[in-house]
SEVEX-181649 format. One record per atom (N, C-alpha, C): x, y, z. Coordinates in pm, whole numbers, plus 50000, padded with zeros to 5 digits. Example, Ala and Ser with C-alpha at 12.3 -4.5 7.8 and 13.67 -1.06 7.14 Angstrom:
# residues 2
513194943150780512304955050780513204967050780512854977550708513674989450714512905000350787
//
This chain:
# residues 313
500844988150000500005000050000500885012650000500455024149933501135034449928501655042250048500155033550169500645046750295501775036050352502365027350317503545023950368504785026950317504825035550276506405040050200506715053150259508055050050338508225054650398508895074450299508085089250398507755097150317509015100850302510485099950352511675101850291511765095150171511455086750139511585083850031510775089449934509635090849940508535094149886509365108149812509505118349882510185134449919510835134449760510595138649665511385145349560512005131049521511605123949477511965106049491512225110549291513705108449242513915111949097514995095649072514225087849000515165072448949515435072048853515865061148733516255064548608516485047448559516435046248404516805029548379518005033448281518875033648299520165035248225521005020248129520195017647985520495007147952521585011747828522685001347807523285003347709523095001847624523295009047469522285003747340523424993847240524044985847316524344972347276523794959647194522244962847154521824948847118520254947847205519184944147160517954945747195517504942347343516744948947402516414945347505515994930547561517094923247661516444910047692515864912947857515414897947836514464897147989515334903148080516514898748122517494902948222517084920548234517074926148141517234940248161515894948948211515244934648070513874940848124513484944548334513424930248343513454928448504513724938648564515144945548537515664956748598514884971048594514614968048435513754981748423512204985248487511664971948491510334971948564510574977048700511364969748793511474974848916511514987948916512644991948864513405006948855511505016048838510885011548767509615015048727508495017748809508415007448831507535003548967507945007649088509485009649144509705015749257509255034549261509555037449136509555053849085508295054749107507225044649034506055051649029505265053049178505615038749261504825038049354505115046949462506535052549438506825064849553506155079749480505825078149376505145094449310506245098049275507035093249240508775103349186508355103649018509625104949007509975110348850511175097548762510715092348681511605083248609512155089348523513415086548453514435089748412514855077148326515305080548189516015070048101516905074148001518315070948063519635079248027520385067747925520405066447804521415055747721522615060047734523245050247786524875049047821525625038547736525465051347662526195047847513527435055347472528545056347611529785061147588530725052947534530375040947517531805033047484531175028647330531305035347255530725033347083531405028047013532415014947125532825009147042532124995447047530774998547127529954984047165528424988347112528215001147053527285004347005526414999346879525334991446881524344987146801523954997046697524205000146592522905009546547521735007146509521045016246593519675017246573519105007746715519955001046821519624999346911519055004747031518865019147021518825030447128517165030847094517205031446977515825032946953514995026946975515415007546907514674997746998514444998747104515405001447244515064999147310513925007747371514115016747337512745028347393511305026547330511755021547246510495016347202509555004547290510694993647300510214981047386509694987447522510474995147574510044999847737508815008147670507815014347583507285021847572506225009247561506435001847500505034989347440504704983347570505694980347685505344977647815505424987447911505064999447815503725009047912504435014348039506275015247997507135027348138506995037847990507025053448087506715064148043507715072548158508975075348040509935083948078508895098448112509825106448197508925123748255509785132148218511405129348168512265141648086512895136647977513385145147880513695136947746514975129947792515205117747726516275106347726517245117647697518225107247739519845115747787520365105747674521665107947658522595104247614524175106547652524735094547719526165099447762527155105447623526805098547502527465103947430528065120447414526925128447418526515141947460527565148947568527955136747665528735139147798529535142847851530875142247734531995138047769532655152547816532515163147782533295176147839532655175948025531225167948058531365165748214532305158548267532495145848192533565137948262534625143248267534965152748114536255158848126536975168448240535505175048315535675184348416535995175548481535085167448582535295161648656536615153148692537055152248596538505140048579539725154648591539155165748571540325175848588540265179848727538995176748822538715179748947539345175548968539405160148985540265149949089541505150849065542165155648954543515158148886543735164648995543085179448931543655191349047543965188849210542835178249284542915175749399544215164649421544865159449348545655153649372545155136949359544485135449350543445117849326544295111749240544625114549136544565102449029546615106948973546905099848898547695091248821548165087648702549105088248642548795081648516549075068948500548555061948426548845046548397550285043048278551215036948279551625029548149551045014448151550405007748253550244996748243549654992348140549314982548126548694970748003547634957348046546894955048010545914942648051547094931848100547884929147983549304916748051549714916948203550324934448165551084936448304550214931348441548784938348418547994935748572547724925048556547294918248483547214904748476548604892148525549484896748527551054894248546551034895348665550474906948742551384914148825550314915948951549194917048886548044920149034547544910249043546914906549147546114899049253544754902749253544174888249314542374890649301541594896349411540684903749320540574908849463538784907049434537794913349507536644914449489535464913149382536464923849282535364928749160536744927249038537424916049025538734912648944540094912748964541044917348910542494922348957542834933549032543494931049148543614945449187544944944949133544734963449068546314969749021547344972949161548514967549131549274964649185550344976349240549534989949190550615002349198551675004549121552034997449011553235001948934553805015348932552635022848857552575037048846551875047848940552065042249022551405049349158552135062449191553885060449204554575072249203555195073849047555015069348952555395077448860555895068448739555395073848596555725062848506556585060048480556995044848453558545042448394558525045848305560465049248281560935055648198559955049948059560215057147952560165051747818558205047047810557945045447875556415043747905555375049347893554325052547802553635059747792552225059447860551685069847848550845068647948549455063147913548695051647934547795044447905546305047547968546145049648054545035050548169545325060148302544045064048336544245073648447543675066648572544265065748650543275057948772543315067248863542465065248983541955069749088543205064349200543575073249325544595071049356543395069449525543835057149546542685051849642543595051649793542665053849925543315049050039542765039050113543695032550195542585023250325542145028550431541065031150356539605035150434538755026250432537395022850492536015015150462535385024850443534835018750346533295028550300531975020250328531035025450378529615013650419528505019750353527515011450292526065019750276525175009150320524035010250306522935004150330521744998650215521854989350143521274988350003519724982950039519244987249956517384987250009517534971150003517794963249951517454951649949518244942550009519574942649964520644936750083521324939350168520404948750237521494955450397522454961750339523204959150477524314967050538525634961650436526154968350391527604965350316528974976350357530054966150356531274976750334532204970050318533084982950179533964978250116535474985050164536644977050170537874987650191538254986550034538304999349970538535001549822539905001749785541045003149844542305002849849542854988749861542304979849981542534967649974541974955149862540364958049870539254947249761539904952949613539974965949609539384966249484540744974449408541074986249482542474988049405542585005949341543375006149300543915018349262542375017649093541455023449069541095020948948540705028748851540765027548684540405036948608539625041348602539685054848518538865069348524538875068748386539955069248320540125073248161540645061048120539985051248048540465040847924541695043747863542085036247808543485035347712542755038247582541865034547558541185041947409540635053547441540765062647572540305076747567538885079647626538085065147651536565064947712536895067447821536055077447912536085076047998535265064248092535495062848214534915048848262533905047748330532955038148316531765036748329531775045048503532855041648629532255049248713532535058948722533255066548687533215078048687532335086948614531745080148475530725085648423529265086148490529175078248551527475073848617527485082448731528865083148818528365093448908528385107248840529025116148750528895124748757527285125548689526725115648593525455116948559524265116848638524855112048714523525106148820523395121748967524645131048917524425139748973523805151848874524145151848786523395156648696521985158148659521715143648682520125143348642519335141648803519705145348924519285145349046518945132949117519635123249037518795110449073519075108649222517985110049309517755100149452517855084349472517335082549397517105067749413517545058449319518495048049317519505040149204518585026749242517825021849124517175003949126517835000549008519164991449025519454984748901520254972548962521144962448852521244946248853522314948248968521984929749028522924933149115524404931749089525034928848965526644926648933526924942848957526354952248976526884964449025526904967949168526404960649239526894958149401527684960449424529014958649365530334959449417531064971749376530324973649270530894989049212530384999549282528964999449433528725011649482529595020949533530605009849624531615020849701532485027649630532855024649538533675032949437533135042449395531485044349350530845058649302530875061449447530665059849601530505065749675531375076149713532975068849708534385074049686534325086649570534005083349499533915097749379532795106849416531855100149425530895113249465531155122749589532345118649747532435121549811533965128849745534725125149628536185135749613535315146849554534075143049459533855157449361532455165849493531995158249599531115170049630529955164749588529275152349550527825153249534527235144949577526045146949571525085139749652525145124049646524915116449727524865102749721523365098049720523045091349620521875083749590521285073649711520185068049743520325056349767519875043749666520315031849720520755021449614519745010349626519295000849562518364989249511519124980349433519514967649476520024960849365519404946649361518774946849229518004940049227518494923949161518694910549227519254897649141519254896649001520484894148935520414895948808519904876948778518884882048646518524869348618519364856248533519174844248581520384834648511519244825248506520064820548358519664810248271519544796248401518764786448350519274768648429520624767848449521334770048362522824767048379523704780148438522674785248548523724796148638524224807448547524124812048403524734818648281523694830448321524594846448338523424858948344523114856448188521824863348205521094866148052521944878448025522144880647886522674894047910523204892147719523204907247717523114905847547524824898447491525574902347580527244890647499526874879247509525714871147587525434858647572524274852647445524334862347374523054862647282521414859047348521374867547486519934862247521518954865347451517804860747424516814859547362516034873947386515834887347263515234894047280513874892247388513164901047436511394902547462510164907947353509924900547368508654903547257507834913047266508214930647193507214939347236505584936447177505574926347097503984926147079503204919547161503614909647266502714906547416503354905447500503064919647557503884922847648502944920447777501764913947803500854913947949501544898648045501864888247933502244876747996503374878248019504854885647986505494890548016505764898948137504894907548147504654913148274504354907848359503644901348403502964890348470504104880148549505134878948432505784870048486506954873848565507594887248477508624894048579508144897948722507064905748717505974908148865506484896848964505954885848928506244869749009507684870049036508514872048903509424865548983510404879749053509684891049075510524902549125510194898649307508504892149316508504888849463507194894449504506734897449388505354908049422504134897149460503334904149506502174899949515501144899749358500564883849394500234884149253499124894249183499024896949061497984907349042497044898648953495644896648950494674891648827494564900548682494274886748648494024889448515493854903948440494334914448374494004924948328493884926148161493334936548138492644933747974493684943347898494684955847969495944957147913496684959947979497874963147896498934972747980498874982148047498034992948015497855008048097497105002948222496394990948204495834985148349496704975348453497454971548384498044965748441499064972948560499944984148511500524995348586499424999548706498095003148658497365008748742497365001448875496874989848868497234977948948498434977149014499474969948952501094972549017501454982749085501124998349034502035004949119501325007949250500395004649308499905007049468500244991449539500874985449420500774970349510502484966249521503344974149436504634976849471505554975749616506484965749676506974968049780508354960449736509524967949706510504968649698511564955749823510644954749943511074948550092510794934950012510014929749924509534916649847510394914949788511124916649705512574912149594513464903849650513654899649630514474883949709515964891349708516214887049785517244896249865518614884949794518704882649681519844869449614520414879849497521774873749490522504881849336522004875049273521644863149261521004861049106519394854649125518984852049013517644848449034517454836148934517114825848915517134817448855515454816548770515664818448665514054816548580513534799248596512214800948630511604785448717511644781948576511384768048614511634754348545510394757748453509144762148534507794762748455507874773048362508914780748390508514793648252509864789948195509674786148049510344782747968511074798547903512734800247814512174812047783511584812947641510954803747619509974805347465509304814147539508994818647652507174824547689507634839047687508884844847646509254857747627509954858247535509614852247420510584859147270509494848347193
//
């Protein structure tokens, strides 16, 4: 019920579904985007849908479009015009001159070999090992910019799986800002966007769990607001495999989209809803029956035995 949400949240409540335009929307994402949907609407906030389509060297064409389309046939209705990181890059550029100026970051000569050679595992992959921490070797050019990290803990509180904390210096490592091809990097881009577009409230997959404390770390060197977070189980195939478009998962079918709905609903944790005659009813329904505390509190989610995925493509 609506009068249970608590009114801090409720308060200027601004979320967003930030998908990459990689290749057509599959179930996995979908999932993500419903929540993200359903949490926005049922607090009265404002949804947001930003394509994070900075790295164009993974860019689909004509995928950006699909996908807004698909979220439009299952009846989410963005409230400001779609963003585009492409558009972006002189923010990141500031921002990456902030942390410069403050003394943060580094330059890289390293190489995928070297850390791979040379660093150790840590949390969320290799941690870099400091090569270039005080300064590049000779003859070495400079490859990547990383973030120049300390041992500290950082903790937040994620709507769905508690209490977390990461030491970012130890787990995770000295890490990039600026690519060796010149992209800047996904976290450093999301926080400065996500300050940009006011977002309060972050509902997306959970393989980004581990990446919070690191935007927390940046949002606390540049000064901005910290979101709070939702991470919702990313969905996997029988054989434990995320769905996810490098695995070629099976588009969603924007032409019936009610049994579809129906089924993500179930398996997000909701309470079930009857039969409805469309989409615009179906929302009507869902969003007062919305409770975020229902989402199974697991990184992944396994699609039941009974729903085949013929029943979404």
């Amino acid at each position: 019920m609506l009068g249970s949400i608590s009114p801090s949240i409720r308060a200027a409540y601004r979320g967003r579904f930030a998908p990459s335009p990689t290749g057509a929307l599959h179930l996995g994402s979908l999932l993500t985007a419903i929540a993200s949907y359903a949490d926005a609407r049922a607090h009265g906030g404002t949804w947001l849908v930003r394509i994070e389509d900075l790295d164009h060297t993974r860019t689909v064409p004509g995928a950006a479009a699909a996908l807004l389309d698909t979220l439009h046939r299952f009846g989410m209705r963005w409230d400001e015009p779609v963003r585009y990181q492409h558009d972006r890059t002189s923010a990141y550029q500031t921002a990456l001159a902030q942390l410069t100026a403050a003394g943060l970051t580094y330059p890289c000569g390293c190489s995928r070999t070297d850390l791979a050679r040379n660093g150790r595992a840590g949390v969320d992959g290799t941690i870099y090992p400091g090569t270039c921490r005080y300064g590049l070797a000779a003859n070495r050019p400079l490859r990547t910019v990383r973030l120049r990290t300390t041992a500290a803990s950082l903790a937040f509180t994620d709507r769905i799986h508690g209490h977390h904390t990461q030491n970012i210096a130890e787990d995770v490592g000295d890490f990039v800002l600026r690519r060796a091809d010149g992209i800047h990097a996904y976290q450093l881009a999301v926080v400065v966007d996500d300050a940009w577009q006011q977002i309060t409230q972050v509902v997306r997959g959970a393989d980004l769990l581990l990446s919070t404390p690191r935007q927390l770390l940046l949002q606390q060197h540049l000064g901005l607001a910290q979101p709070r977070y939702a991470h919702i189980p990313l969905l996997v195939d029988h054989n434990g495999h995320k769905l996810s478009k490098a695995q070629a998962a099976a588009p969603v079918d924007p032409q019936h989209p009610l049994p579809t709905l129906h089924h993500i609903w179930a398996l997000l944790g909701q309470e079930p809803l009857p039969p409805v005659p469309s989409v615009t009813e179906f929302w009507a329904r869902a969003t007062s029956r919305w409770h975020c505390a229902r989402v199974p509190a697991h990184l992944t989610l396994q699609i039941p035995t009974a729903i085949s995925l013929c029943s979404f493509n």
